[in-house]
C-alpha positions in Angstrom: 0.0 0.0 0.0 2.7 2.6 1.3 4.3 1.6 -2.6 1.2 2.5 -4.3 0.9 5.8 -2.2 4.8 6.9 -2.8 3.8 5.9 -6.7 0.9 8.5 -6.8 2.7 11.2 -5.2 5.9 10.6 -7.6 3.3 10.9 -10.6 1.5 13.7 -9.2 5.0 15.6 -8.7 6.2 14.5 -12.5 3.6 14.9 -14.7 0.7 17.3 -12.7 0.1 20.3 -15.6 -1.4 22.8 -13.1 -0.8 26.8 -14.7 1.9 29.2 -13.4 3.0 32.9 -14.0 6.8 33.3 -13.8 8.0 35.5 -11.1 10.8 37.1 -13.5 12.2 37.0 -16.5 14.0 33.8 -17.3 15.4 32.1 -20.2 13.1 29.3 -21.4 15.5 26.7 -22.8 15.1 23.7 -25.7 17.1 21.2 -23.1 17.8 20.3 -19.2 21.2 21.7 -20.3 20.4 25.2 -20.9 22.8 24.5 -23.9 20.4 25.8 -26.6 17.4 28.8 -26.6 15.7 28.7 -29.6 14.6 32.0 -30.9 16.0 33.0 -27.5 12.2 33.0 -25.7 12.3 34.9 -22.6 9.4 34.2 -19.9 6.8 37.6 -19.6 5.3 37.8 -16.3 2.7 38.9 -17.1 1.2 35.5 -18.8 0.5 31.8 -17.2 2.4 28.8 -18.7 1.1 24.9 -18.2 3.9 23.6 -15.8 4.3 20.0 -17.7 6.7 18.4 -15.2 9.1 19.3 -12.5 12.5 17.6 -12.4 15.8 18.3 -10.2 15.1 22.1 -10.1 13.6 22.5 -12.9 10.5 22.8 -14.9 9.3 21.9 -18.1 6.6 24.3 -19.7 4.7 24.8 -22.4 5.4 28.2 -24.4 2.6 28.3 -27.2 3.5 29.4 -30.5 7.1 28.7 -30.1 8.7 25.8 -31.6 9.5 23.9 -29.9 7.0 24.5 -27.5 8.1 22.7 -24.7 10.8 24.8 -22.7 12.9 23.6 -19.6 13.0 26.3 -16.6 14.9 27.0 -13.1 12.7 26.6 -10.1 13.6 30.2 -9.7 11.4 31.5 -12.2 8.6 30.7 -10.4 9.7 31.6 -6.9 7.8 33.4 -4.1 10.1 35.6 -2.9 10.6 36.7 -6.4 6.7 37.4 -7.2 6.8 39.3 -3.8 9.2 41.8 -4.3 8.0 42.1 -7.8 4.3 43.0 -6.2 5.9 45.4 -3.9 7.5 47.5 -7.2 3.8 46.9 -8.5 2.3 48.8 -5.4 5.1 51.9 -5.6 3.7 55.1 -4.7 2.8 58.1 -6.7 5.6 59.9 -5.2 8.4 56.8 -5.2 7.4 57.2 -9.1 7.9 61.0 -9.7 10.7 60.2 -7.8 12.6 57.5 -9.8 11.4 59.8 -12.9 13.3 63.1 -11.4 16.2 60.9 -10.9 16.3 59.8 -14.6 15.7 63.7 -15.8 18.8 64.9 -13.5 21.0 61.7 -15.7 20.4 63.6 -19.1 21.0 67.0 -17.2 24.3 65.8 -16.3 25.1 64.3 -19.1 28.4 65.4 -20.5 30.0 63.3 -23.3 28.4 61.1 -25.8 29.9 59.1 -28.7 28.5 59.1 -32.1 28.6 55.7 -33.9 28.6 55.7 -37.6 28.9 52.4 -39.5 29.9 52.3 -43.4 27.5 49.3 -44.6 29.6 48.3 -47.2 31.9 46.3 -44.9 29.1 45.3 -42.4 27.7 43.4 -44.8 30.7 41.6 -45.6 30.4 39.8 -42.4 26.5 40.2 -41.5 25.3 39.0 -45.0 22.1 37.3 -43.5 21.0 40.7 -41.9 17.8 42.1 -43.6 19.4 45.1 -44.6 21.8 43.7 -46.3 19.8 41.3 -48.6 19.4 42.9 -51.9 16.6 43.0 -53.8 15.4 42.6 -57.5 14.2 45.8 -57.8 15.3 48.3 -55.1 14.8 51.7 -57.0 17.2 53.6 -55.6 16.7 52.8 -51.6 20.0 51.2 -51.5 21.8 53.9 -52.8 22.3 56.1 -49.4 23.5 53.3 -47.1 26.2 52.2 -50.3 27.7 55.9 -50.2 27.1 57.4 -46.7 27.7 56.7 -43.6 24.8 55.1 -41.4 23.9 55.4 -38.0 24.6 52.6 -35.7 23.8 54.3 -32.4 24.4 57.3 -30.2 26.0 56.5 -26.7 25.6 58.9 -23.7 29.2 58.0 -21.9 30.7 56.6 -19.7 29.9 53.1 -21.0 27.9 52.1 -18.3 25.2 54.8 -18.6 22.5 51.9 -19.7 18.9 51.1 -19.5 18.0 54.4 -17.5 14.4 53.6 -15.9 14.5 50.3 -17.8 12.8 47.3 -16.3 14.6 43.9 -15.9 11.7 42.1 -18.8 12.9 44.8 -20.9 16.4 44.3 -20.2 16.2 40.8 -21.0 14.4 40.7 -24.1 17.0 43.5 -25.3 20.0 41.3 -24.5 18.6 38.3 -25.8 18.6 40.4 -29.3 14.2 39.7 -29.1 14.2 43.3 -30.5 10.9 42.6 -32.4 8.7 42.1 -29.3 10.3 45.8 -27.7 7.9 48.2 -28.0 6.7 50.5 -30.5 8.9 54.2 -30.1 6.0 55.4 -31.4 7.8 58.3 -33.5 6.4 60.8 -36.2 6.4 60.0 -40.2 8.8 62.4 -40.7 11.1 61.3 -38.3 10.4 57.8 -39.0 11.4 57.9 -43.0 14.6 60.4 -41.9 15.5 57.3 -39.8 14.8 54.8 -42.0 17.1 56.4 -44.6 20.5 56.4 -42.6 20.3 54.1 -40.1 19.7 50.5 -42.6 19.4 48.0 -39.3 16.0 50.0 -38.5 14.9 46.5 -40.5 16.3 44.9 -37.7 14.4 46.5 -35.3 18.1 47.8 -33.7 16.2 51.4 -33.6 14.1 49.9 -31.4 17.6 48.1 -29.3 19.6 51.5 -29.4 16.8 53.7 -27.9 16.5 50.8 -25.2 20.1 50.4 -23.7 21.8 53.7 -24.9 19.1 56.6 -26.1 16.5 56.1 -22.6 19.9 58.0 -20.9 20.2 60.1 -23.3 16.6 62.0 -23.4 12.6 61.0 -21.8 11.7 60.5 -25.0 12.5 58.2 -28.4 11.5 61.4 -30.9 13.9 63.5 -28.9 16.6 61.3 -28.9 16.6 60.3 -32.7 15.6 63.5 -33.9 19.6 64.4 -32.5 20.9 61.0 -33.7 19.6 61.8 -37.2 20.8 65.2 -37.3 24.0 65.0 -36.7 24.3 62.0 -39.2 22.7 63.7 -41.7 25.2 66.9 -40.9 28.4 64.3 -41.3 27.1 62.9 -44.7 26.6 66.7 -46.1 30.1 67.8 -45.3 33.2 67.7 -47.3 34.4 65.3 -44.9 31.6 62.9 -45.6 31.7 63.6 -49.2 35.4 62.4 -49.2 34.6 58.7 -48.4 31.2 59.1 -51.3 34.1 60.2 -53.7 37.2 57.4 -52.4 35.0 54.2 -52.9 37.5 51.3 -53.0 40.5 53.1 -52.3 42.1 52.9 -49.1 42.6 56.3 -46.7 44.4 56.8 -43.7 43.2 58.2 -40.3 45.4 61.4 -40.6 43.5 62.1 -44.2 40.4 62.0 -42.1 41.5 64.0 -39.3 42.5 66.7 -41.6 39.5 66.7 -43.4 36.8 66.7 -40.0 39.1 70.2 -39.3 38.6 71.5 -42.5 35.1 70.8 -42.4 34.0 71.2 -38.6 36.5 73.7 -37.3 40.6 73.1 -36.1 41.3 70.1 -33.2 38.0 68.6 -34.6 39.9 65.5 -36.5 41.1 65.1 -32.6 37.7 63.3 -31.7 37.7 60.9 -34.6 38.1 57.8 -34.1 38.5 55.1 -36.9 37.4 51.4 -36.7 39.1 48.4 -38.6 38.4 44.9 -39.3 39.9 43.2 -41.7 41.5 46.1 -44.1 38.3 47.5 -44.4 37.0 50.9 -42.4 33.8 50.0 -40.3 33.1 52.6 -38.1 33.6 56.4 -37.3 33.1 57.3 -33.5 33.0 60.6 -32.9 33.7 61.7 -29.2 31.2 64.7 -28.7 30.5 67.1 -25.8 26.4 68.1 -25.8 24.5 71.0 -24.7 23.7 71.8 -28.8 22.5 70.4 -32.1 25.6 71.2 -34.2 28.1 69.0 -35.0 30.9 71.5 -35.0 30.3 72.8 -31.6 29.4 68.8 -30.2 32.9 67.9 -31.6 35.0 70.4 -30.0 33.4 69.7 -26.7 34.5 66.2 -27.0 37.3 64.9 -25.6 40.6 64.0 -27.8 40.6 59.8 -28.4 43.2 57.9 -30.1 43.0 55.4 -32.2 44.2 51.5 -33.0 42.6 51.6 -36.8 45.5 54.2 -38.9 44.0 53.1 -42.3 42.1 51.0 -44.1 40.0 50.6 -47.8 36.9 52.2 -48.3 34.6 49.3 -48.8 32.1 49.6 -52.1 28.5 47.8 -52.3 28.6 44.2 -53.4 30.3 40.8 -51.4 33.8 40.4 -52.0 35.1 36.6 -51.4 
């Protein structure tokens, strides 16, 4: 008898389904191994999951619409004390709110330095040839045209490096470093703004607008519209400039860091070329990061208010359109 009871309650414990709502944000692995997240599903807490069986710490759910469905998850995901704490943020008052918000307003306030990041997508491409943006198409009518000659915006970072996720929550957090940049929400920015930003910055087909206002532009201003409308700007300022028209006109040839220096102080005003710095990979010029100061929309002034940088990268070819290898 005692055998058949100890039988039932091992079943019971195995193989119950009973529903659950996770208690944070966890990783929802393919295997007891945590070796492999397909589609790297994150846990929201704010839906149930069918609890399938419990085994050595862990539990194996059901994640609809995911394939494969069935996910293995730490105990921990589902823990009390977890829930409790996150009910207790649930339950902040008005004023521990307006509080957390004054805090985030005096971060842009103080906000000193930022760094520009400027990719040429030529030589992206060359190593991220499944990205969207870099697929071409039958008949692209001229949209590809900009990112081939230009430089595109890849992100602008308020510094230090660890200015991150300001007022972010940890779900957010997660689905952002887990590259789920699809299911982040809407920035819900004008049709103006939206087409300026689909024009330099390609990975907006990535949804990496939607990453880069998440980690670096939320300390950078309250609001998405306010941050890009600065982001796009400036690029747009760097691309019109004789300095931006030099890489347009050197396609394929290779340029030093000097050449480029001297140019940014013709263009943007002496000890400019100071705050350039170049990026390398391979022989091929990826990136420009341009150290700027803040407090104004020009690119002149933002550059000498930024701080003097070296840089590893003295030369490299300017990559044109098309794979190579």
């Amino acid at each position: 008898m005692k055998l058949i009871i100890l039988f039932l309650l091992l079943f019971t414990t195995l193989f119950a389904r009973f529903e659950a709502r996770p208690s944070q944000e966890c990783p929802a692995y393919n295997n007891m191994k945590h070796t492999m997240n397909t589609h790297h599903v994150i846990l929201d807490t704010s839906k149930t999951y069918t609890v399938l069986k419990h085994h050595k710490g862990q539990n194996l759910i059901l994640v609809k619409g995911e394939q494969p469905a069935q996910r293995w998850v730490d105990d921990e995901c589902f823990s009390r004390v977890s829930q409790l704490e996150k009910q207790e943020h649930e339950n902040d008052s008005v004023d521990a709110y307006i509080k957390r918000e004054t805090e985030v307003k005096k971060e842009f306030v103080s906000q000193k330095q930022n760094l520009l990041v400027l990719s040429w997508h030529n030589a992206f491409c060359e190593t991220h040839r499944y990205k969207k943006e870099c697929k071409k198409t039958f008949f692209p009518f001229g949209k590809g045209i900009y990112k081939e000659k230009y430089f595109v915006l890849h992100g602008l970072w308020p510094q230090p490096k660890s200015n991150q996720y300001c007022g972010k929550d940890s779900y957010e957090k997660s689905l952002d470093k887990h590259k789920q940049w699809h299911k982040l929400s809407d920035l819900g920015l004008s049709t103006d703004l939206r087409e300026r930003l689909q024009k330099v910055m390609p990975g907006f087909y990535s949804n990496l607008h939607k990453h880069e206002w998440v980690k670096h532009g939320t300390c950078y201003s309250s609001n998405a519209h306010t941050y890009y409308e600065d982001a796009v700007g400036l690029v747009e300022q760097l691309n019109a400039s004789n300095a931006g028209q030099f890489f347009q006109k050197h396609l394929g040839k290779r340029v030093t860091l000097q050449q480029v220096r001297t140019l940014f102080d013709r263009s943007f005003g002496q000890g400019t070329g100071k705050r350039v710095e170049m990026k390398c990979k391979k022989g091929l010029i990826t990136e420009l990061w341009l150290h700027l100061g803040s407090g104004s929309n020009d690119l002149s002034t933002l550059l000498k208010r930024g701080k003097q940088t070296r840089s590893y990268c003295t030369g490299g070819r300017i990559d044109k359109a098309g794979f190579n290898g």
